[in-house]
C-alpha positions as CSV (number, residue, x, y, z in Angstrom):
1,X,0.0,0.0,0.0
2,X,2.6,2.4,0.4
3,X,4.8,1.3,-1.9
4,X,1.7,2.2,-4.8
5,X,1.1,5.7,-3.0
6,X,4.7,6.7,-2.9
7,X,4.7,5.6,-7.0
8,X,1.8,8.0,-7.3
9,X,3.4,10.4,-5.5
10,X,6.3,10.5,-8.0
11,X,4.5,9.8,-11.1
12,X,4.3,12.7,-13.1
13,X,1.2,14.8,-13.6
14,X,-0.4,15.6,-17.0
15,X,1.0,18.9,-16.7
16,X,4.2,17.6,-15.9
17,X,3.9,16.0,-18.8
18,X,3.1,19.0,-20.9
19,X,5.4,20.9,-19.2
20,X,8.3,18.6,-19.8
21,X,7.3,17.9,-23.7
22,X,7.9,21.8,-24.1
23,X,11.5,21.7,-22.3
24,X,13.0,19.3,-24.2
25,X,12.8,21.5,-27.4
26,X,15.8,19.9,-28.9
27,X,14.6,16.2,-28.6
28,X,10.9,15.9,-27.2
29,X,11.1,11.5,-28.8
30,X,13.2,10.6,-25.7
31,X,10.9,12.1,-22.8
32,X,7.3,11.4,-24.7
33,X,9.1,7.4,-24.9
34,X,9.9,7.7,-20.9
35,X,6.4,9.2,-20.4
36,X,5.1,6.3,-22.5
37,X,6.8,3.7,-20.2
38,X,5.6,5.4,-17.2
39,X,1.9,5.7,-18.4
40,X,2.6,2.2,-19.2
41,X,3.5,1.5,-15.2
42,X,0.6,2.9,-14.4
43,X,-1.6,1.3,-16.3
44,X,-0.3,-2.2,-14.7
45,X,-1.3,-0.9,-10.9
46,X,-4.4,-1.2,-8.9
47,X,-4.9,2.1,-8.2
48,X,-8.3,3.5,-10.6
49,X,-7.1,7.1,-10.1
50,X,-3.7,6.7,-11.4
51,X,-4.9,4.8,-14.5
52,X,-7.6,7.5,-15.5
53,X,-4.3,10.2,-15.5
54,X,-1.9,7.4,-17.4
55,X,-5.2,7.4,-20.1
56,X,-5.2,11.3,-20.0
57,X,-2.1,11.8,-20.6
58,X,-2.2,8.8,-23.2
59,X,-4.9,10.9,-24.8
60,X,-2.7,14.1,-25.4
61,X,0.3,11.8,-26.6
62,X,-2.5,10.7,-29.7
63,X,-2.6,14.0,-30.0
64,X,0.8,14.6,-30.7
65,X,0.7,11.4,-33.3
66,X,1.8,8.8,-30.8
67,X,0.3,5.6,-31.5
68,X,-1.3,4.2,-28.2
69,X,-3.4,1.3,-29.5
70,X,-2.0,-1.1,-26.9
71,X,-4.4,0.8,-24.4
72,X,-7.8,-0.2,-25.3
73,X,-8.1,-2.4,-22.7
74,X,-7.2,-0.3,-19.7
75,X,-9.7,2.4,-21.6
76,X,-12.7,-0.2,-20.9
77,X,-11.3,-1.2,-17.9
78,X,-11.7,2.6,-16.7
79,X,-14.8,3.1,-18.4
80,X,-16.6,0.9,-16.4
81,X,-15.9,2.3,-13.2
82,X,-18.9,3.7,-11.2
83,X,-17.0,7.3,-11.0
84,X,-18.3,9.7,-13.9
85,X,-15.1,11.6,-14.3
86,X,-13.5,8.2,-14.4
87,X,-15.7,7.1,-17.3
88,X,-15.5,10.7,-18.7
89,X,-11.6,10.3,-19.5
90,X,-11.8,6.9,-20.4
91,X,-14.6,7.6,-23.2
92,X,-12.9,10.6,-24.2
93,X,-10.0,8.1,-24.7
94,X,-12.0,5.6,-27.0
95,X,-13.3,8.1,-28.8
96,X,-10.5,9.6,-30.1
97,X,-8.2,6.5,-30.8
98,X,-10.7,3.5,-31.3
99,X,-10.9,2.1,-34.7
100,X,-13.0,-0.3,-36.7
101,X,-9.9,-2.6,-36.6
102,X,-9.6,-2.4,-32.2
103,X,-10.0,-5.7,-30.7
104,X,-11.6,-4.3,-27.8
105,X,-14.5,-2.9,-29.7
106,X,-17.0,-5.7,-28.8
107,X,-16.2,-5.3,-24.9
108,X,-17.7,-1.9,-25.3
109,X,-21.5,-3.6,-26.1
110,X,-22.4,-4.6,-23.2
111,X,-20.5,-1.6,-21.1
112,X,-22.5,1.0,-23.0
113,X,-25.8,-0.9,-23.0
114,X,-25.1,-0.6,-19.2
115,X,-24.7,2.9,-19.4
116,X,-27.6,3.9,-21.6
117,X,-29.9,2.0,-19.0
118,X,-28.1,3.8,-16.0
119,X,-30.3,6.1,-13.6
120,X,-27.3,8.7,-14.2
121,X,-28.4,11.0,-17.1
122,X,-25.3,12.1,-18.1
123,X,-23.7,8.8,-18.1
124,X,-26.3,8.2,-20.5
125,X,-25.4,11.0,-22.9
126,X,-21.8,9.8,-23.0
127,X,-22.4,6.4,-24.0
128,X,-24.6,8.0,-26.6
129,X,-21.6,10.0,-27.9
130,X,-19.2,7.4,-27.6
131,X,-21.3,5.1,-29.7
132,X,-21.0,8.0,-32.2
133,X,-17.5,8.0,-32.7
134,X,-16.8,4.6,-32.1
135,X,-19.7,3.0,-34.1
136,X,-19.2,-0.1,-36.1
137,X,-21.6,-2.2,-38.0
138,X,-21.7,-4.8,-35.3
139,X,-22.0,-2.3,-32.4
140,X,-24.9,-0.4,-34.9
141,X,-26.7,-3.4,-34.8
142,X,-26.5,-4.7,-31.2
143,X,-27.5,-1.0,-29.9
144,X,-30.2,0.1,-32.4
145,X,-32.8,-1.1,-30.3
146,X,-31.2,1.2,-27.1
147,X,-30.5,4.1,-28.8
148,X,-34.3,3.8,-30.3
149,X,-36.0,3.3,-26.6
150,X,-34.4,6.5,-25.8
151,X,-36.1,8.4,-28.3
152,X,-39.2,8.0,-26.0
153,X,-36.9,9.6,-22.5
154,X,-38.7,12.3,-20.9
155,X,-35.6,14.4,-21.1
156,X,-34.8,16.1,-24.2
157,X,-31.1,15.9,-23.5
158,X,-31.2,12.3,-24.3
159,X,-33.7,12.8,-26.9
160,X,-31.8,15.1,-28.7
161,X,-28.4,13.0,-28.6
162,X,-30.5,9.7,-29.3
163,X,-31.9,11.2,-32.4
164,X,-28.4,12.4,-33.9
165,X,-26.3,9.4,-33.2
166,X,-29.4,7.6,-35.4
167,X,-27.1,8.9,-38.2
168,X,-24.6,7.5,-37.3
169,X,-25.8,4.4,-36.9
170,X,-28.2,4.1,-39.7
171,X,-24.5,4.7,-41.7
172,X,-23.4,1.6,-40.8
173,X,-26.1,-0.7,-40.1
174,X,-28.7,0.8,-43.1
175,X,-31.0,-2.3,-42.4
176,X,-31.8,-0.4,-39.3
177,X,-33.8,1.8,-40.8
178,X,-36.4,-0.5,-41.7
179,X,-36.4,-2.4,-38.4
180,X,-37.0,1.2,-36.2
181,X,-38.9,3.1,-39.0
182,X,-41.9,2.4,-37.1
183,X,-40.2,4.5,-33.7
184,X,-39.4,7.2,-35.9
């Protein structure tokens, strides 16, 4: 126990990071790669907290063109936390580096069915947009059916979100448009 606190005591902080990135002017490759390792470290603890900074930071390092597809599973690990700011980073995460081609794709069925039926309104309205950007045809066509039961939610937060990620969906999986037409 406080062996892991005094590792997240010295693991650097995403503005660390940042901060660090913009100090090594000369050769920024041979900090991001220690960064990398350390995120990496992190990722392999226990400790939740530490793992939603290690995907944060992980996050900006996509940004930068870093390729960080090995961490897909710690993203749905994350994600299904009970913490909304955990789940926020984590789906912020898949959303900007899952591909048709990630394995962990079909793990996220049944974790964002969870979440569209969750009492937690916003937790709804972020599996909605995650579905958007991470939408596949499989995915279309497991989750039509949610995504269509939520265009009857009293709130028009969720309405709203449910009717533009149709799109989306209805891309991919265009049979679903005859199944749901009826909904519409």
């Amino acid at each position: 126990m406080a062996v892991a606190a005094a590792k997240s005591l010295f693991s650097k902080s995403m503005q660390d990071m940042v901060k660090g990135i913009r100090q090594a002017k000369d050769d920024p490759h041979e900090f991001i790669q220690s960064c990398i390792a350390e995120c990496k470290a992190e990722l392999k603890g226990r400790d939740v907290g530490l793992k939603c900074q290690a995907l944060a930071k992980l996050t900006y390092l996509h940004m930068l063109g870093y390729d960080v597809s090995w961490a897909a599973f710690p993203v749905v690990e994350v994600m299904s936390q009970d913490r909304f700011s955990f789940k926020r980073t984590a789906a912020l995460m898949a959303s900007q580096t899952f591909s048709k081609d990630t394995d962990m794709i079909m793990l996220m069925t049944t974790l964002l069915k969870k979440e569209m039926t969750s009492s937690m309104v916003f937790a709804q309205g972020l599996a909605i947009n995650t579905l958007a950007s991470i939408v596949t045809p499989e995915l279309a066509k497991d989750l039509l059916g949610d995504v269509t039961t939520m265009l009857s939610s009293p709130r028009p937060y969720l309405r709203k979100k449910a009717t533009l990620v149709l799109f989306r969906l209805y891309q991919q999986y265009p049979q679903g448009l005859r199944l749901t037409f009826d909904a519409l």
